[in-house]
C-alpha positions in Angstrom: 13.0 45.6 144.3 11.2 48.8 143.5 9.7 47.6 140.1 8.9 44.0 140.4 6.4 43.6 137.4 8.7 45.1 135.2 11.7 42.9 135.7 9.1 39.8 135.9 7.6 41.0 131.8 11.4 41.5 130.8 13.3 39.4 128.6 16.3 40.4 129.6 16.9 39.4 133.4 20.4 38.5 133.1 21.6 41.4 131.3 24.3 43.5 132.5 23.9 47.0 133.2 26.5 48.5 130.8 24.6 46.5 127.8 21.2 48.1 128.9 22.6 51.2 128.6 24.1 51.2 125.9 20.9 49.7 124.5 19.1 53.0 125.6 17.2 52.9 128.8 14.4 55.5 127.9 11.2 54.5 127.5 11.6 53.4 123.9 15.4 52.4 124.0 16.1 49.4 123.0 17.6 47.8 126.6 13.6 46.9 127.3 12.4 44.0 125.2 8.8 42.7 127.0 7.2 39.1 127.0 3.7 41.1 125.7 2.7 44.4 125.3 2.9 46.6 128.4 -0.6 47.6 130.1 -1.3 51.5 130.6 0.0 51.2 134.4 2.6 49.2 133.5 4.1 51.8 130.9 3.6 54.5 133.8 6.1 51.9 135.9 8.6 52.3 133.1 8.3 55.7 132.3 9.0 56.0 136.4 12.0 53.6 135.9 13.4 55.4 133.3 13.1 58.7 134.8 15.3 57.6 137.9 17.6 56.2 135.4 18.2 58.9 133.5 20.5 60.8 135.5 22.9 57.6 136.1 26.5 57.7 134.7 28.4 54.7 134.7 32.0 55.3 135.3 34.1 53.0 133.2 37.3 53.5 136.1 35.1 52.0 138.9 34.6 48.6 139.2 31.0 47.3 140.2 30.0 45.2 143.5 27.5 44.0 144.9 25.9 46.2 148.3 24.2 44.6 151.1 21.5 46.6 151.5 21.6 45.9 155.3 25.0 47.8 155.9 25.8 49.0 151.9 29.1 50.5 154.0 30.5 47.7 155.5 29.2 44.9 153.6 27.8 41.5 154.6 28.7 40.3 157.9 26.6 37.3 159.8 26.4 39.3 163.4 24.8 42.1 161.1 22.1 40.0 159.4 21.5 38.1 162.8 20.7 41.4 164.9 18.5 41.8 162.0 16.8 38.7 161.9 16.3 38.7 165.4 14.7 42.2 165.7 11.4 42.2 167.5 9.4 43.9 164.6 11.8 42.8 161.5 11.0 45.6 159.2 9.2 44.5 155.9 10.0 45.6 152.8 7.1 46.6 150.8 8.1 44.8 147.8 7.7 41.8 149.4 4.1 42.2 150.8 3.0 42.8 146.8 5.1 39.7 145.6 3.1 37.9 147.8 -0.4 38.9 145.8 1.3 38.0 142.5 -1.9 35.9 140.3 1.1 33.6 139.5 1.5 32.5 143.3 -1.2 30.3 144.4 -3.7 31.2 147.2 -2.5 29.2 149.9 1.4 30.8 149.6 0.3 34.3 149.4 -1.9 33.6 152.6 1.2 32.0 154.1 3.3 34.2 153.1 1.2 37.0 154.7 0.6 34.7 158.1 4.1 34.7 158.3 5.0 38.4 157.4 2.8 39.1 160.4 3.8 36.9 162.5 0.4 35.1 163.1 1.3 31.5 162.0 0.8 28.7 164.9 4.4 28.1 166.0 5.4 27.2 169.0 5.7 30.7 170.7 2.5 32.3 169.1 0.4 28.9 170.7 2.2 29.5 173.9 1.7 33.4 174.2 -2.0 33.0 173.0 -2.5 30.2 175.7 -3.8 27.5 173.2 -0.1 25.4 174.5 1.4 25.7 178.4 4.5 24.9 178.9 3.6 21.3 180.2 2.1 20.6 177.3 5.8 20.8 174.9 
């Protein structure tokens, strides 16, 4: 998700696309309806948002789906997401590193979250490659 805080201060999650455009996704159309007043940086986020929005046309003819980011071509398959899961270095996307730091998600999650992002929580295989467990000892 490129803007995260945005989409957590909206009120309207659930809306559909056509309705926020037709409510007018500039900066002061009326799709954006916020639980509080947007800080400065956070009106810079929306006035980015916007921007990229602008130049959208929704084409009444073509239906929408949903893409798998993975393979947007060929859609969701399980062999797909498994050669992905079982990369050696799983790319990260960056979004998820800063929903990690949100102030809403306690301490001990975000550093969890960040052990595990980076591999450096004590399962079996890290205890085993570090030497701290031999093979004996499982």
């Amino acid at each position: 998700m490129q803007f995260p805080r945005l989409f957590e201060l909206s009120e309207n999650k659930g809306m559909i696309v056509k309705k926020m455009a037709d409510g007018g996704w500039g900066v002061g159309g009326g799709a954006w309806v916020w639980r509080r007043r947007l800080l400065a940086w956070e009106e810079e986020s929306l006035s980015e948002c916007s921007s990229l929005l602008c130049d959208i046309v929704l084409q009444v003819s073509t239906p929408d789906r949903w893409r798998w980011v993975l393979d947007p071509i060929g859609g969701y398959c399980v062999k797909g997401t498994y050669q992905y899961l079982t990369l050696p270095t799983p790319p990260v996307e960056i979004g998820l590193y800063d929903a990690a730091w949100l102030k809403q998600v306690p301490l001990k999650v975000s550093v969890f979250v960040w052990r595990l992002l980076h591999n450096r929580l004590p399962t079996k295989d890290n205890l085993l490659r570090r030497g701290a467990v031999h093979h004996d000892d499982t």
